[in-house]
Chimera marker file (.cmm) of the C-alpha trace (Angstrom):
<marker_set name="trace">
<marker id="1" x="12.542" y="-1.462" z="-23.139" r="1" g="1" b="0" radius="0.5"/>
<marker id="2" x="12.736" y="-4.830" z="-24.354" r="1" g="1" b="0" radius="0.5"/>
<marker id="3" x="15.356" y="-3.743" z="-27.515" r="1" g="1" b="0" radius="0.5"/>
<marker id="4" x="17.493" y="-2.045" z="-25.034" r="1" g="1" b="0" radius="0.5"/>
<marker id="5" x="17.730" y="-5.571" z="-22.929" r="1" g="1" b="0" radius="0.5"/>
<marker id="6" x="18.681" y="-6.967" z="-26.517" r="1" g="1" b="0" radius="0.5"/>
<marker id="7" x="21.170" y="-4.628" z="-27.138" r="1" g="1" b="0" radius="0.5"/>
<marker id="8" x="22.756" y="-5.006" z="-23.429" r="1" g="1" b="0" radius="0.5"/>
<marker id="9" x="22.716" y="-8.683" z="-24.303" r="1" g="1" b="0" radius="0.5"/>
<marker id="10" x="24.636" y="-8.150" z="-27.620" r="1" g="1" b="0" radius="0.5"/>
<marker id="11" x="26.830" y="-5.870" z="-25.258" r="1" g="1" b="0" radius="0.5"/>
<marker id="12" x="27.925" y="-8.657" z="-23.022" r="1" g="1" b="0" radius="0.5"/>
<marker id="13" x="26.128" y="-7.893" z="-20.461" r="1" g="1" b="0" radius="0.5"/>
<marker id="14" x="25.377" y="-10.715" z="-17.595" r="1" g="1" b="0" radius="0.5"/>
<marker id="15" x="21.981" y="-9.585" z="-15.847" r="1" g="1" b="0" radius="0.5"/>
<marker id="16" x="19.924" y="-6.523" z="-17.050" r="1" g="1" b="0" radius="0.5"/>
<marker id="17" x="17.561" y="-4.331" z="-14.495" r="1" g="1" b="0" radius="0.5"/>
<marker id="18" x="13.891" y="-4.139" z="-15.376" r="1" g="1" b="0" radius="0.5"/>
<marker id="19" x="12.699" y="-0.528" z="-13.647" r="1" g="1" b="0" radius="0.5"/>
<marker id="20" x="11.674" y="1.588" z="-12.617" r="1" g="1" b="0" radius="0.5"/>
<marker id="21" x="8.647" y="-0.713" z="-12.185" r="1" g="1" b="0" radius="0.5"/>
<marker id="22" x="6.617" y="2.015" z="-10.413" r="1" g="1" b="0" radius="0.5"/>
<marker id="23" x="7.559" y="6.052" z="-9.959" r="1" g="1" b="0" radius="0.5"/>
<marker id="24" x="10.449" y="6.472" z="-7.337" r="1" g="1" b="0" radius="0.5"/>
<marker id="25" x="11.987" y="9.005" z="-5.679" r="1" g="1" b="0" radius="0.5"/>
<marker id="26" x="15.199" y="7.193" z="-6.210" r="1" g="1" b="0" radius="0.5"/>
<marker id="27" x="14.869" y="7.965" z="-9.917" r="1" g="1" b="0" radius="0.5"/>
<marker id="28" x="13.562" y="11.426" z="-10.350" r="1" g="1" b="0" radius="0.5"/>
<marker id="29" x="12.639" y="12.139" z="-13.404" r="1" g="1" b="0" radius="0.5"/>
<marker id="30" x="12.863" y="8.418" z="-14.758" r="1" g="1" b="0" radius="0.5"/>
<marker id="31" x="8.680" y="7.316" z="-16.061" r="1" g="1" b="0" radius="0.5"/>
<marker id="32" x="7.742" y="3.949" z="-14.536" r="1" g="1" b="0" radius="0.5"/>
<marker id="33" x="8.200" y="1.208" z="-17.065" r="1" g="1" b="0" radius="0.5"/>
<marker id="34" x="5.640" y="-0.837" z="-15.181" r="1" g="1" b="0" radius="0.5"/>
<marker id="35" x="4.935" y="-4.566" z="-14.767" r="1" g="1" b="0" radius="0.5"/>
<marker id="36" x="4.675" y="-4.917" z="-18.900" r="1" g="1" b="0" radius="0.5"/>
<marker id="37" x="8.482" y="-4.775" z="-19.298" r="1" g="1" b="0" radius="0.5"/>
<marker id="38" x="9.062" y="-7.347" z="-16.620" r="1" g="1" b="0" radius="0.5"/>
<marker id="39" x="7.257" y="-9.556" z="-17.916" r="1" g="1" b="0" radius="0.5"/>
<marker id="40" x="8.452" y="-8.970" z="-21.272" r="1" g="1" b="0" radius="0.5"/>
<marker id="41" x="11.736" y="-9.478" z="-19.861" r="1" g="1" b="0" radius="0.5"/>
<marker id="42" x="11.164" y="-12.287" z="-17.873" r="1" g="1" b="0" radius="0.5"/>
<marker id="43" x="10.026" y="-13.961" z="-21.274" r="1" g="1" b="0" radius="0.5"/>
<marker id="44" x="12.208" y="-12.576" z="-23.954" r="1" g="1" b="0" radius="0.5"/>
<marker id="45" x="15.422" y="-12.358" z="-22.519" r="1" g="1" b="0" radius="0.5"/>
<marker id="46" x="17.926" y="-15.022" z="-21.659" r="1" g="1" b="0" radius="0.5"/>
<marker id="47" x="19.702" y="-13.156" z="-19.085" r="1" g="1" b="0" radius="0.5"/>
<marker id="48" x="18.802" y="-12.674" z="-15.402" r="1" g="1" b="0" radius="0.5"/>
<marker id="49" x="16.577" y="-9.407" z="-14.714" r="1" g="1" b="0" radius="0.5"/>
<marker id="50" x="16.115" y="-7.562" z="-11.847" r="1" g="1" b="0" radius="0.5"/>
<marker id="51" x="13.386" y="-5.839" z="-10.782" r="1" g="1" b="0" radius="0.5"/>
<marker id="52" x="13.608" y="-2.235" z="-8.881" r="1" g="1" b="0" radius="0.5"/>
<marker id="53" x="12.371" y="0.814" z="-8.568" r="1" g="1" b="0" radius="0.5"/>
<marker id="54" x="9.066" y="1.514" z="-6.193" r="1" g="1" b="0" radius="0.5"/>
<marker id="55" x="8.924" y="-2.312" z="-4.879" r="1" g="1" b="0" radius="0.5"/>
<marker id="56" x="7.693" y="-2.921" z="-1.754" r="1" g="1" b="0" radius="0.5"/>
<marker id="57" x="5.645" y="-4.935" z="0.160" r="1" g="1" b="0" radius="0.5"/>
<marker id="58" x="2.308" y="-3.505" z="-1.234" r="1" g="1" b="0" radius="0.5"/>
<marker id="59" x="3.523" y="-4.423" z="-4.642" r="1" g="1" b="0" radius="0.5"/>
<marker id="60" x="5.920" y="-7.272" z="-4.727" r="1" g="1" b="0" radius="0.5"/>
<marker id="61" x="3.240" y="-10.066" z="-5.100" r="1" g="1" b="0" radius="0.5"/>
<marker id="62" x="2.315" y="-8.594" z="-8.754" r="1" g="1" b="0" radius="0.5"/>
<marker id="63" x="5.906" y="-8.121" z="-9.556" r="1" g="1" b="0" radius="0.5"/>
<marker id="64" x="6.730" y="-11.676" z="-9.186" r="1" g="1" b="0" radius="0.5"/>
<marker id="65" x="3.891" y="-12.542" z="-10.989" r="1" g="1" b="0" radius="0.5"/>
<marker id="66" x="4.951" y="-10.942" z="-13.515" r="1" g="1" b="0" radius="0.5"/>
<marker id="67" x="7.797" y="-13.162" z="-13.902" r="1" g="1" b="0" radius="0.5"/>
<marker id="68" x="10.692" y="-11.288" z="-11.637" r="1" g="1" b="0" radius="0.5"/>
<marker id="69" x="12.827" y="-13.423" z="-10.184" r="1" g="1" b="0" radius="0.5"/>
<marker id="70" x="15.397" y="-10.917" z="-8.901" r="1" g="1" b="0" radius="0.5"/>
<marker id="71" x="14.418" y="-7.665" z="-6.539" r="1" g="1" b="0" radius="0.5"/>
<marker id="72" x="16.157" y="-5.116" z="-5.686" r="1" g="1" b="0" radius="0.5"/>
<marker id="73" x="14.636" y="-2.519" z="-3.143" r="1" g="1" b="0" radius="0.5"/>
<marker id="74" x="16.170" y="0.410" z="-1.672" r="1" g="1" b="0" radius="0.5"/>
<marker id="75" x="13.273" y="2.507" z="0.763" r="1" g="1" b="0" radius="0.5"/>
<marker id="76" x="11.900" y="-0.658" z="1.281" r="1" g="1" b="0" radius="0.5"/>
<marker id="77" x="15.031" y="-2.452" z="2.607" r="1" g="1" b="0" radius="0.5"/>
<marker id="78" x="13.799" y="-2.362" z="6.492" r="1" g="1" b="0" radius="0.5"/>
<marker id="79" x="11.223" y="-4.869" z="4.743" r="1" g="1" b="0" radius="0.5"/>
<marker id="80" x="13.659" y="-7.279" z="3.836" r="1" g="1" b="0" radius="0.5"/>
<marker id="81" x="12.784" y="-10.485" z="5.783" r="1" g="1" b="0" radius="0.5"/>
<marker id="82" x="9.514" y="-10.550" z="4.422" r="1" g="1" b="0" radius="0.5"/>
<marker id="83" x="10.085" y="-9.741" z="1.319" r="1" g="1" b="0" radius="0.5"/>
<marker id="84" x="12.429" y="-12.814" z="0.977" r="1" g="1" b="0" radius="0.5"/>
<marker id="85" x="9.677" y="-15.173" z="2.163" r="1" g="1" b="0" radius="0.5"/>
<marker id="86" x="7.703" y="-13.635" z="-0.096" r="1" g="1" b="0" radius="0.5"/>
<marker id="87" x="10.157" y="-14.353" z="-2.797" r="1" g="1" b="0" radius="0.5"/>
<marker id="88" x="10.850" y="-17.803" z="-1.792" r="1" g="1" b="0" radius="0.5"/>
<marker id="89" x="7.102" y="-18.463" z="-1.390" r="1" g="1" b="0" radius="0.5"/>
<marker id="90" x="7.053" y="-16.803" z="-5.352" r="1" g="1" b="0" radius="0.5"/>
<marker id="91" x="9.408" y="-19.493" z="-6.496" r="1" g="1" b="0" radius="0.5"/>
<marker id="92" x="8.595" y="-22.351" z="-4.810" r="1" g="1" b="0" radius="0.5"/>
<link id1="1" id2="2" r="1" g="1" b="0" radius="0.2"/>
<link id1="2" id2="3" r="1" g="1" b="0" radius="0.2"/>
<link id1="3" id2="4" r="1" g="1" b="0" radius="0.2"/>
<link id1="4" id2="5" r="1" g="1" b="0" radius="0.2"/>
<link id1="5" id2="6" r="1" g="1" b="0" radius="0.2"/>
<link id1="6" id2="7" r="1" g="1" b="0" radius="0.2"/>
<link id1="7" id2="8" r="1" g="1" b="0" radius="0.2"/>
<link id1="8" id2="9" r="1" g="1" b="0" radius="0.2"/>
<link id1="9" id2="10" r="1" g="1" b="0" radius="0.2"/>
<link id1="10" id2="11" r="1" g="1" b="0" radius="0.2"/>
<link id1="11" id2="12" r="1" g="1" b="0" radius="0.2"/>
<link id1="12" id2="13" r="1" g="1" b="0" radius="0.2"/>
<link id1="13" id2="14" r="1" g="1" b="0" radius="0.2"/>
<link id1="14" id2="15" r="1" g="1" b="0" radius="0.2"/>
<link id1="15" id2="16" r="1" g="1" b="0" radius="0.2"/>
<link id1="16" id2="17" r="1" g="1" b="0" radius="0.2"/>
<link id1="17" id2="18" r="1" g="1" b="0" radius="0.2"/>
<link id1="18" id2="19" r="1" g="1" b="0" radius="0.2"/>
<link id1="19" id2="20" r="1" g="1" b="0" radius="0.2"/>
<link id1="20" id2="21" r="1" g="1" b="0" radius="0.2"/>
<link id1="21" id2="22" r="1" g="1" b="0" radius="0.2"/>
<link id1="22" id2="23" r="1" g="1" b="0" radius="0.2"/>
<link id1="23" id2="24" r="1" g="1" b="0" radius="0.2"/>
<link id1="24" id2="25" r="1" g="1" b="0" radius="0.2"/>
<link id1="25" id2="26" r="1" g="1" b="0" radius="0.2"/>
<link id1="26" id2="27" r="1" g="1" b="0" radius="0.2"/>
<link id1="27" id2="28" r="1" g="1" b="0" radius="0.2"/>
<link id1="28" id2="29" r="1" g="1" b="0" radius="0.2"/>
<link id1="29" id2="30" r="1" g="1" b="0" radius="0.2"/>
<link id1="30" id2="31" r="1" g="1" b="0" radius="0.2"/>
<link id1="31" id2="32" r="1" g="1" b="0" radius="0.2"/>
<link id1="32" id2="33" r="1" g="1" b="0" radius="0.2"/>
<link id1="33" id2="34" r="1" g="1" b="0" radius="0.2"/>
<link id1="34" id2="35" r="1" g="1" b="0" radius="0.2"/>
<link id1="35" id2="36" r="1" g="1" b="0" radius="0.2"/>
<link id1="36" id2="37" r="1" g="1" b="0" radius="0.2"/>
<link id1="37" id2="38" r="1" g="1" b="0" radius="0.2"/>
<link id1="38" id2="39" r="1" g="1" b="0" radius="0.2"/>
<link id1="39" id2="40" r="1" g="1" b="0" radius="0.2"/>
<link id1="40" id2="41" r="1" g="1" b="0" radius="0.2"/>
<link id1="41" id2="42" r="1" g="1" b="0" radius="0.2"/>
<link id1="42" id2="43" r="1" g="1" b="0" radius="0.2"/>
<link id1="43" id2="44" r="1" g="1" b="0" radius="0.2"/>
<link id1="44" id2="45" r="1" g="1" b="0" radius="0.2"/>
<link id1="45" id2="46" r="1" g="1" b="0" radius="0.2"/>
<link id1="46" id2="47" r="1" g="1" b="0" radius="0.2"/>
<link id1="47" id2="48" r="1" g="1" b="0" radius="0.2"/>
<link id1="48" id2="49" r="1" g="1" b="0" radius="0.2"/>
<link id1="49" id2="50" r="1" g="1" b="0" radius="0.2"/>
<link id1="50" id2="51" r="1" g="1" b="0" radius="0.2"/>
<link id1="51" id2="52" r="1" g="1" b="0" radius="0.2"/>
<link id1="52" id2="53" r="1" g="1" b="0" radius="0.2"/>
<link id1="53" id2="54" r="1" g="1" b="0" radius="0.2"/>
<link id1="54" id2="55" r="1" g="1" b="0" radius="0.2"/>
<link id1="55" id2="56" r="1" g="1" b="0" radius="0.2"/>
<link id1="56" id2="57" r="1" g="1" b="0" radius="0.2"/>
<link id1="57" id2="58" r="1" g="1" b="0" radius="0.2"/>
<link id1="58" id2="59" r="1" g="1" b="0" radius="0.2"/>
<link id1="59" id2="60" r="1" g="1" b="0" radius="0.2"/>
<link id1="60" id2="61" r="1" g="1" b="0" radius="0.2"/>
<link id1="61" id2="62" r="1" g="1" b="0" radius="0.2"/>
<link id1="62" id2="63" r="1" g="1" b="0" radius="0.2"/>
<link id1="63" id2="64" r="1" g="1" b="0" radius="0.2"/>
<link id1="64" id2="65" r="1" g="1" b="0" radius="0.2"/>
<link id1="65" id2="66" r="1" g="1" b="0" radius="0.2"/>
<link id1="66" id2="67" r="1" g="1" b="0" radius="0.2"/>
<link id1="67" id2="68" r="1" g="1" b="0" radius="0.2"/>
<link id1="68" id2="69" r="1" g="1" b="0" radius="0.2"/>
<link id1="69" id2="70" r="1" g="1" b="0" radius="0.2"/>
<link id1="70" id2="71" r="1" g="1" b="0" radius="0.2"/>
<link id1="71" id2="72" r="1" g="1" b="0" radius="0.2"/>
<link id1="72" id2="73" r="1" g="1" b="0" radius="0.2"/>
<link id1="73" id2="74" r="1" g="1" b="0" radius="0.2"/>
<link id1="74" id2="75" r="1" g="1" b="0" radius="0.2"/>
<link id1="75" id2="76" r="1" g="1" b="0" radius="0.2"/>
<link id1="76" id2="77" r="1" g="1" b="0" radius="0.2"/>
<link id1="77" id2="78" r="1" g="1" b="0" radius="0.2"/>
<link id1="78" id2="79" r="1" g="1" b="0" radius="0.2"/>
<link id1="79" id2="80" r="1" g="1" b="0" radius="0.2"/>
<link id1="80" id2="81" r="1" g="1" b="0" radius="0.2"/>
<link id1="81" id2="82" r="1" g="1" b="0" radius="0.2"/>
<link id1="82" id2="83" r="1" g="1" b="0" radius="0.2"/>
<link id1="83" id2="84" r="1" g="1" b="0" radius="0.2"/>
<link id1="84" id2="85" r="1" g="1" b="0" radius="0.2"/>
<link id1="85" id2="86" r="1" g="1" b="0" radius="0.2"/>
<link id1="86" id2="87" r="1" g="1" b="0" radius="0.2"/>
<link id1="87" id2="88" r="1" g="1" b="0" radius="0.2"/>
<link id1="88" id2="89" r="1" g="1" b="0" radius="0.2"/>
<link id1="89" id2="90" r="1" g="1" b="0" radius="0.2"/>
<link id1="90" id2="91" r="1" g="1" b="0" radius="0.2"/>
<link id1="91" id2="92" r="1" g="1" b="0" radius="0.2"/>
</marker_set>
């Protein structure tokens, strides 16, 4: 949650992760903190974010929208190439 970005702020740290965005096998047991806290992040926070946890390329477009600027995927790494361009097109 946003206070916990704070506090990892306050703590010194340098970029923060915002997830998981959507429900994971990755993260068992961890609830989806959905596209609310990246964008809260992404507005709040003066520290880079990155977004993981259930991206892929059915999803990515509405993560970026909501302000990500940073992905990290792990089942969905065989998508990579496209979801650069996708990133690239995000931020261009």
């Amino acid at each position: 949650n946003l206070e916990q970005g704070r506090q990892a702020i306050e703590d010194g740290a340098d970029y923060i992760s915002t997830g998981p965005v959507y429900a994971t096998p990755t993260k068992p047991g961890r609830p989806a903190v959905g596209l609310g806290y990246v964008r809260e992040a992404a507005q709040h926070l003066d520290i880079p974010a990155v977004a993981i946890g259930g991206i892929d390329l059915s999803n990515i477009d509405d993560v970026l929208a909501a302000g990500a600027k940073t992905i990290g995927v792990v089942r969905a790494c065989s998508d990579a190439v496209e979801l650069l361009k996708r990133i690239k097109k995000g931020s261009g």
